[in-house]
C-alpha positions as CSV (number, residue, x, y, z in Angstrom):
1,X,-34.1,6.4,0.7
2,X,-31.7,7.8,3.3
3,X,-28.1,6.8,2.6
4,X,-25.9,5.0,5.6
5,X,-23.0,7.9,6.6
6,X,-19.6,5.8,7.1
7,X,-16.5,7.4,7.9
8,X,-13.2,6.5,6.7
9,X,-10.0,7.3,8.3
10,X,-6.7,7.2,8.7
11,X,-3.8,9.8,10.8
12,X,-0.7,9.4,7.8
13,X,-2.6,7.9,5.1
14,X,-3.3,10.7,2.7
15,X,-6.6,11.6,1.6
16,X,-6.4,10.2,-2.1
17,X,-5.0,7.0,-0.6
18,X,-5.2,4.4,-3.1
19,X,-7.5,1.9,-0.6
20,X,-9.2,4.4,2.0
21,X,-10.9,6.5,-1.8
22,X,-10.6,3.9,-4.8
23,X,-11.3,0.8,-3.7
24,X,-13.1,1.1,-0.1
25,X,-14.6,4.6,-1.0
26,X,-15.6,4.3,-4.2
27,X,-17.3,0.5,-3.8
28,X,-19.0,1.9,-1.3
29,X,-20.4,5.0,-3.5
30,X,-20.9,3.2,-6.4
31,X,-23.9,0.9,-4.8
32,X,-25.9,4.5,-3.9
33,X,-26.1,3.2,-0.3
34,X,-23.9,5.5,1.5
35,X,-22.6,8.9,2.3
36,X,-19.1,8.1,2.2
37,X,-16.6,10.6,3.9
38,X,-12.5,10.2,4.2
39,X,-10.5,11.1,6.8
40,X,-7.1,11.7,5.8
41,X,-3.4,13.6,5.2
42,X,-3.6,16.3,2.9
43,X,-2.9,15.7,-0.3
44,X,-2.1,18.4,-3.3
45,X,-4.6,16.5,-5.4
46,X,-8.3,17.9,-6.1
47,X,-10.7,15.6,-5.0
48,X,-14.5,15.3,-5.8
49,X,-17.1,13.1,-6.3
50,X,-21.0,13.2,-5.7
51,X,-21.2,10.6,-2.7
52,X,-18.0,10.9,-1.0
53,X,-16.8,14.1,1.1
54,X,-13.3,14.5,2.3
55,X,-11.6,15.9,5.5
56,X,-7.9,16.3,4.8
57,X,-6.2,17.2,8.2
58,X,-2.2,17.7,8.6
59,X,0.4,18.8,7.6
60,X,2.7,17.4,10.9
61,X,5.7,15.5,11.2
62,X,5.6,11.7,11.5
63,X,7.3,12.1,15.2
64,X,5.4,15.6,16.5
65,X,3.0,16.5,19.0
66,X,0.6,17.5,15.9
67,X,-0.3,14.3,15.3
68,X,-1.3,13.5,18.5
69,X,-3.7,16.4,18.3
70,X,-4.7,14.7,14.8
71,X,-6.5,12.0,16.9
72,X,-8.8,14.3,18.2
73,X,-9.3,16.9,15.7
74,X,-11.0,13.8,13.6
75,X,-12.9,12.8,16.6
76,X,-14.4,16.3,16.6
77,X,-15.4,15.3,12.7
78,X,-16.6,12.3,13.5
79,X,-18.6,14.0,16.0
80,X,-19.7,17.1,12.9
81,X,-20.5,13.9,10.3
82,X,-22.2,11.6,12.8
83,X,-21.3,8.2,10.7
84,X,-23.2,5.3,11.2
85,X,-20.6,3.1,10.3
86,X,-16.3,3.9,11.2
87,X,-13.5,2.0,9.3
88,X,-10.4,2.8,11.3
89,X,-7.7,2.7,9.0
90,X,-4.7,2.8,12.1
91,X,-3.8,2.0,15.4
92,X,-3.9,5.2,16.1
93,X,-7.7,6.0,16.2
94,X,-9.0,3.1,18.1
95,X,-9.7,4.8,21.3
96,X,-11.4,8.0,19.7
97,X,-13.3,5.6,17.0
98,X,-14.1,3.2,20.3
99,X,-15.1,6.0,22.5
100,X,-17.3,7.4,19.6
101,X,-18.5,4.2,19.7
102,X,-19.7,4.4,23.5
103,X,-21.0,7.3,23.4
104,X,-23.0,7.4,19.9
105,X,-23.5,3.9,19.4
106,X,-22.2,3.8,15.9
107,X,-20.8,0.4,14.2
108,X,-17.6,0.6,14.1
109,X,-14.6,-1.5,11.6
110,X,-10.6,-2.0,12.6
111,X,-9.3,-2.2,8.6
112,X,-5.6,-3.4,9.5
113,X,-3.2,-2.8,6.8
114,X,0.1,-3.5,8.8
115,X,1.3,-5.6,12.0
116,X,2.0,-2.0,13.6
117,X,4.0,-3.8,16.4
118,X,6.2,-5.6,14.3
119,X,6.7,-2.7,12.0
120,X,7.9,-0.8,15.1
121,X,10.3,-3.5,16.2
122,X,12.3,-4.1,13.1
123,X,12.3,-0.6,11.1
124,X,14.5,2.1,12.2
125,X,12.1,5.2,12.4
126,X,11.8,5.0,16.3
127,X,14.9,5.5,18.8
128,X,16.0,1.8,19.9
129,X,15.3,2.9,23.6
130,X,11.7,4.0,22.7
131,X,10.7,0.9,20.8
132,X,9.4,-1.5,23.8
133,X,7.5,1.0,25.0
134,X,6.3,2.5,21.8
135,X,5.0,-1.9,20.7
136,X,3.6,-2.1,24.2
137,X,1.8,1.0,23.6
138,X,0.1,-0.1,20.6
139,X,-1.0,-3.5,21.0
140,X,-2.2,-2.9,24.6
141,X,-4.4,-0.2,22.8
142,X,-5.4,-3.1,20.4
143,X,-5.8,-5.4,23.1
144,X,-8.1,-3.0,25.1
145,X,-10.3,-1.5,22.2
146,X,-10.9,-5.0,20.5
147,X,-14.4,-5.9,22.9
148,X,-15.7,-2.5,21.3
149,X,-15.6,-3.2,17.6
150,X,-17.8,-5.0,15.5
151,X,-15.7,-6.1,12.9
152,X,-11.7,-6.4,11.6
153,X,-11.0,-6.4,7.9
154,X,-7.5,-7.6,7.1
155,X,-5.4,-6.7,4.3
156,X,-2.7,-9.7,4.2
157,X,-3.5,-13.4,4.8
158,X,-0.9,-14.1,7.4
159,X,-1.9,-11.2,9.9
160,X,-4.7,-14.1,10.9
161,X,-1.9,-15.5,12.4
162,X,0.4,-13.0,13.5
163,X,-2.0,-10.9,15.0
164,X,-4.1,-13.3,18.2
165,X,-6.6,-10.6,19.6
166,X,-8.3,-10.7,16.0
167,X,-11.6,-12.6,16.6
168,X,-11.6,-15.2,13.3
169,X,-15.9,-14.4,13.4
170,X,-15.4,-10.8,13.2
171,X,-12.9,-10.8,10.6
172,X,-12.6,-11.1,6.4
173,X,-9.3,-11.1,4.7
174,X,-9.3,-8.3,2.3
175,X,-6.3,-8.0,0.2
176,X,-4.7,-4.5,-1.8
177,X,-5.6,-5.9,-5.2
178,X,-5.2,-3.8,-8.2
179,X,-8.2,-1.1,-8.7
180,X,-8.7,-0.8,-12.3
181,X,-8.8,-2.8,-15.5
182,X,-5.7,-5.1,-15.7
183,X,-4.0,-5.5,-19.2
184,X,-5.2,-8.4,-21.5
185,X,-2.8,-8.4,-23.9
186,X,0.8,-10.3,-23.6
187,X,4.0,-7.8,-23.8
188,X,5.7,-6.8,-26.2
189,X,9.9,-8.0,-26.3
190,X,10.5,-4.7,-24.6
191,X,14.2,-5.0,-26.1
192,X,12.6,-4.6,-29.4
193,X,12.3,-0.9,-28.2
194,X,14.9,2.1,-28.5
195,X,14.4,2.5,-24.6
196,X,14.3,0.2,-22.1
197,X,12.4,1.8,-18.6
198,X,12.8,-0.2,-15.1
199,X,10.6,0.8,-12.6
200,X,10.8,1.5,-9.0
201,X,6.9,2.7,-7.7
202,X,5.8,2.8,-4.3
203,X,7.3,4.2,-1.3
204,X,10.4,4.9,-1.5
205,X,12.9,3.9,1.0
206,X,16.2,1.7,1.8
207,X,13.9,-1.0,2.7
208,X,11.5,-1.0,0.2
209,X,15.2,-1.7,-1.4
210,X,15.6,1.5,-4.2
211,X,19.4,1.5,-3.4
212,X,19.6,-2.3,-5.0
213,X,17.7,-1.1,-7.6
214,X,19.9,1.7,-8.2
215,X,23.0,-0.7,-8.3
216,X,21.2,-3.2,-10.4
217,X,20.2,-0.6,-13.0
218,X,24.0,0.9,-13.0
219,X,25.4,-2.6,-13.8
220,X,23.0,-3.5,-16.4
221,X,22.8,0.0,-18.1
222,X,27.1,-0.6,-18.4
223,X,26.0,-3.8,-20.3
224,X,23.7,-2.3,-22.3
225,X,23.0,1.5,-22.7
226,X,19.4,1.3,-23.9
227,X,18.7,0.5,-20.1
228,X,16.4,3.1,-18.2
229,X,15.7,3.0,-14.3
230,X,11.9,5.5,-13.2
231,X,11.7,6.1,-9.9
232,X,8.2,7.3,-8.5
233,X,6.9,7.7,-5.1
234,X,7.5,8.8,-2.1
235,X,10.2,8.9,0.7
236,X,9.3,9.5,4.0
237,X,12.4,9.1,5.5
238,X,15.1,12.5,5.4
239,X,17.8,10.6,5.3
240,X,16.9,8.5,2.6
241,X,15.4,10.9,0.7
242,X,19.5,12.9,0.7
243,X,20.8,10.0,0.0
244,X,18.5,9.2,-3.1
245,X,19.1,12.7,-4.7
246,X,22.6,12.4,-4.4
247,X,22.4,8.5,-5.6
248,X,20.4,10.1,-9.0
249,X,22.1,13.5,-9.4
250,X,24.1,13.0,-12.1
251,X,23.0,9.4,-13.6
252,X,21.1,10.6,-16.8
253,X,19.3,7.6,-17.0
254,X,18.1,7.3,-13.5
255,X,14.9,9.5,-13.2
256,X,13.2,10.1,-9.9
257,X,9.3,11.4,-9.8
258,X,8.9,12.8,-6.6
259,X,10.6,12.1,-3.7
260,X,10.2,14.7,-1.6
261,X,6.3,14.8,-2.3
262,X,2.9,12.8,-2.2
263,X,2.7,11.5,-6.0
264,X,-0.9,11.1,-7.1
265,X,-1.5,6.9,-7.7
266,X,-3.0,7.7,-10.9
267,X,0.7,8.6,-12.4
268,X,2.2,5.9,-10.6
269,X,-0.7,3.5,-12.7
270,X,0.7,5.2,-16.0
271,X,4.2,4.1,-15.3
272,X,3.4,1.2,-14.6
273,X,1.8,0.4,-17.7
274,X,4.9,2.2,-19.7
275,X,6.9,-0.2,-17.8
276,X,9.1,-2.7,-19.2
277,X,10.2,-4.3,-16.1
278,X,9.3,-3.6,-12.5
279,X,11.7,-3.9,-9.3
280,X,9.9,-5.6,-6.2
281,X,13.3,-5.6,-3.7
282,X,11.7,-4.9,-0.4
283,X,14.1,-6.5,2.4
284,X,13.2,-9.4,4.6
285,X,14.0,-7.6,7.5
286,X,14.3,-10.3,10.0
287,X,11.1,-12.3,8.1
288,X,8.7,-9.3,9.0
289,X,7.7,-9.4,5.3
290,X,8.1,-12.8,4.1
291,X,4.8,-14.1,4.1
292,X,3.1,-10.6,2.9
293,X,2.0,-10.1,-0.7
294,X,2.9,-6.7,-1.9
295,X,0.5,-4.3,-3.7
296,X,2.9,-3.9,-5.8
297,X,3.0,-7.6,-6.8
298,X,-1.3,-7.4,-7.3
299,X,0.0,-3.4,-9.6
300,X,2.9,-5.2,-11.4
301,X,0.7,-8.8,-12.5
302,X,-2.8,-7.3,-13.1
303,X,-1.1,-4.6,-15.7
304,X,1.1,-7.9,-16.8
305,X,4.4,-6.1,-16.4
306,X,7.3,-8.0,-15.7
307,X,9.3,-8.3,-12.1
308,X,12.8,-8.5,-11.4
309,X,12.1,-9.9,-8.2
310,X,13.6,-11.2,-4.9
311,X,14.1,-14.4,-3.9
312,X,11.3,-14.2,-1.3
313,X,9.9,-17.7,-1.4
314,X,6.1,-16.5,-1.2
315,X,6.6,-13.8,-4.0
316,X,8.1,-16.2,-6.4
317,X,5.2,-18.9,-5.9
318,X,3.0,-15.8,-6.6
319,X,5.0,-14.7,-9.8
320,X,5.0,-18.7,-10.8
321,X,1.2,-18.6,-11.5
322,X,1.9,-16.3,-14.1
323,X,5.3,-16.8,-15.2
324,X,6.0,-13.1,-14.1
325,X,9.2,-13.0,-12.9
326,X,13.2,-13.1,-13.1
327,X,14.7,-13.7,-9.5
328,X,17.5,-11.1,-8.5
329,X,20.2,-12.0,-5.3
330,X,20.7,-7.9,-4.9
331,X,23.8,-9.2,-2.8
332,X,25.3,-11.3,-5.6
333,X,24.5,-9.7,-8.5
334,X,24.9,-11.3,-12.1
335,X,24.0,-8.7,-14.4
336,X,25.3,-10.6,-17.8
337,X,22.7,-13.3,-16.7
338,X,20.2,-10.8,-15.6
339,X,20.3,-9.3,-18.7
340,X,20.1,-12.6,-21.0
341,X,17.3,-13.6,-18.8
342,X,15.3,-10.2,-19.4
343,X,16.1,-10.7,-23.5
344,X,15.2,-14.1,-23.6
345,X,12.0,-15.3,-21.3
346,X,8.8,-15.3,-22.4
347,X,6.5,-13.8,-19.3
348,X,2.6,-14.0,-18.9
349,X,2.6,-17.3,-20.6
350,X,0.2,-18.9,-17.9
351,X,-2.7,-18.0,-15.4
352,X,-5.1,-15.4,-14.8
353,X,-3.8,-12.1,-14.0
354,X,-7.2,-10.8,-13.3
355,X,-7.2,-12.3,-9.6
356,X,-5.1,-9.7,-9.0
357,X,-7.6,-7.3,-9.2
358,X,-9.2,-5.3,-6.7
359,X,-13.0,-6.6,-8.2
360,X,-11.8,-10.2,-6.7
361,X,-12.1,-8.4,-3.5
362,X,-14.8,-6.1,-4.3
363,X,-18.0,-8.1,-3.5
364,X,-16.5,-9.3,0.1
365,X,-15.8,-5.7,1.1
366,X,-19.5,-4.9,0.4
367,X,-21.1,-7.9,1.7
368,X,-19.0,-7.5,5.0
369,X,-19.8,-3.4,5.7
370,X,-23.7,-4.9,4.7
371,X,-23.7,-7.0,7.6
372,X,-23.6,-3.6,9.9
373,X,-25.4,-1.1,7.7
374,X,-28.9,-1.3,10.1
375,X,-30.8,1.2,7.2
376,X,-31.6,-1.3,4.9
């Protein structure tokens, strides 16, 4: 029986992306239905697998002509692969992926992972005088090629709201749940142990709030040495990333896993699960992220590791369902309580940590891309 071709594909994402190739990809394979094939940044891991074929472009900078060209260089695979089916994975492939579309007749999916206007507006990666340009940019692009797709998968709950040209018939919430098989036994007192490791996973940036971490870590390590802080990921951001290395350099128990490179989300998983304690800090920045649910929040409770967490009013009703969490104030820091609290709560004492995982989500993702799949 011939197999639907879909195409997957992003411009920054890179090609081992944790959604894009475990959960999309590899729910799509596993069914024997499709050809799948991923679009992505190149990535220093080896990839293979029987049904899925990958088409690492890059390297570029995030601000660079190159990435323009990147548009059209995966048009021009698109046009080598001739998908039946297209998940866009960014903004920034909707008028190649619609114009594919025109002239090829394929189905094709917007899979929107961010609010890319807001994102523009309140982060500082764009000059100030470039930003209402850069928003209008984008959303007229999203207002424009919205007629000419068939269907929008989105990966929080409040972009439903946020984001009006989103037809509510063409569209399933699909949230980053956890891929893989969460941990089903309580944790251990992790102060019963010689070391005690904090972790700080993800992408690594000011915002993402790995400086509070830092300062957190420093305070509670002078209260009690057997205090650890991991931090794995990567940062984007140059001057961040200086900042960091000088932040780590000569704190013995701060280490930092990558930084300046792409770390594979398989090692990030093993952390996780060595883990006593994970730090979810990201900054409000001006309400842009209150209403979102982290992946690391679905990462941190499916694996049943404990969150020092911020006082976001949507995390902590999350966290409650599990008992998963200590709240932190990162600008009013009490480490002596911190510390009692960390030595004397009993997490994971309620709920189901398994709705964090990415199977939750699993049969919705496949009985949406069925609705377009015309070969069976």
């Amino acid at each position: 029986m011939k197999k639907t071709k879909i195409i997957i594909a992003s411009i920054l994402k890179p090609i081992d992306d944790t959604r894009m190739f475990e959960k999309l990809g590899l729910s799509l394979a596993k069914t024997n239905k499709y050809e799948v094939n991923i679009i992505g940044f190149i990535s220093k891991n080896t990839l293979a697998h029987d049904s899925i074929h990958f088409y690492p472009h890059g390297p570029f900078q995030r601000t660079s002509l190159l990435r323009l060209m990147s548009c059209w260089k995966v048009f021009n695979i698109y046009i080598k692969v001739k998908p039946d089916i297209i998940i866009c994975n960014t903004h920034e492939l909707l008028i190649v992926t619609s114009l594919y579309r025109i002239l090829f007749g394929a189905k094709i999916i917007y899979d929107i992972r961010e609010n890319y206007v807001k994102n523009i507006q309140h982060t500082n990666v764009f000059n100030p005088m470039l930003k209402p340009f850069l928003m209008a940019y984008v959303r007229t692009k999203e207002l424009l090629a919205q007629p000419f797709f068939h269907g929008f998968m989105l990966a929080e709950r409040i972009y439903a709201h946020q984001l009006g040209f989103v037809p509510q018939n063409k569209s399933v919430m699909i949230e980053n749940k956890y891929f893989g098989i969460g941990r089903q036994l309580k944790p251990i007192m992790p102060f019963h142990k010689k070391e005690v490791t904090l972790l700080f996973s993800g992408t690594i940036s000011d915002s993402n709030g790995v400086f509070d971490a830092i300062r957190i870590t420093e305070q509670l390590h002078a209260l009690d040495s057997s205090i650890k802080l991991k931090i794995i990921g990567y940062c984007a951001l140059k001057r961040d990333l200086l900042r960091l290395q000088a932040s780590v350099e000569d704190k013995e128990f701060i280490e930092l896993i990558g930084g300046d490179y792409l770390v594979p989300h398989d090692l990030i998983v093993e952390e996780i699960k060595k883990a006593d304690f994970g730090f979810v800090l990201k900054k409000p920045n001006k309400g842009i992220n209150d209403d979102k649910l982290l992946t690391r929040l679905f990462e941190y409770t499916a694996n049943q590791l404990p969150i020092l967490l911020l006082e976001n009013p949507t995390w902590v009703r999350f966290c409650h369902e599990f008992n998963a969490a200590i709240t932190v104030n990162p600008d009013q820091v009490n480490a002596q309580e911190i510390l009692q609290r960390m030595k004397t709560t009993d997490f994971y004492t309620k709920g189901d940590t398994n709705n964090s995982l990415w199977q939750s989500e699993e049969t919705k993702f496949l009985d949406f891309i069925s609705e377009f799949n015309t070969h069976f």
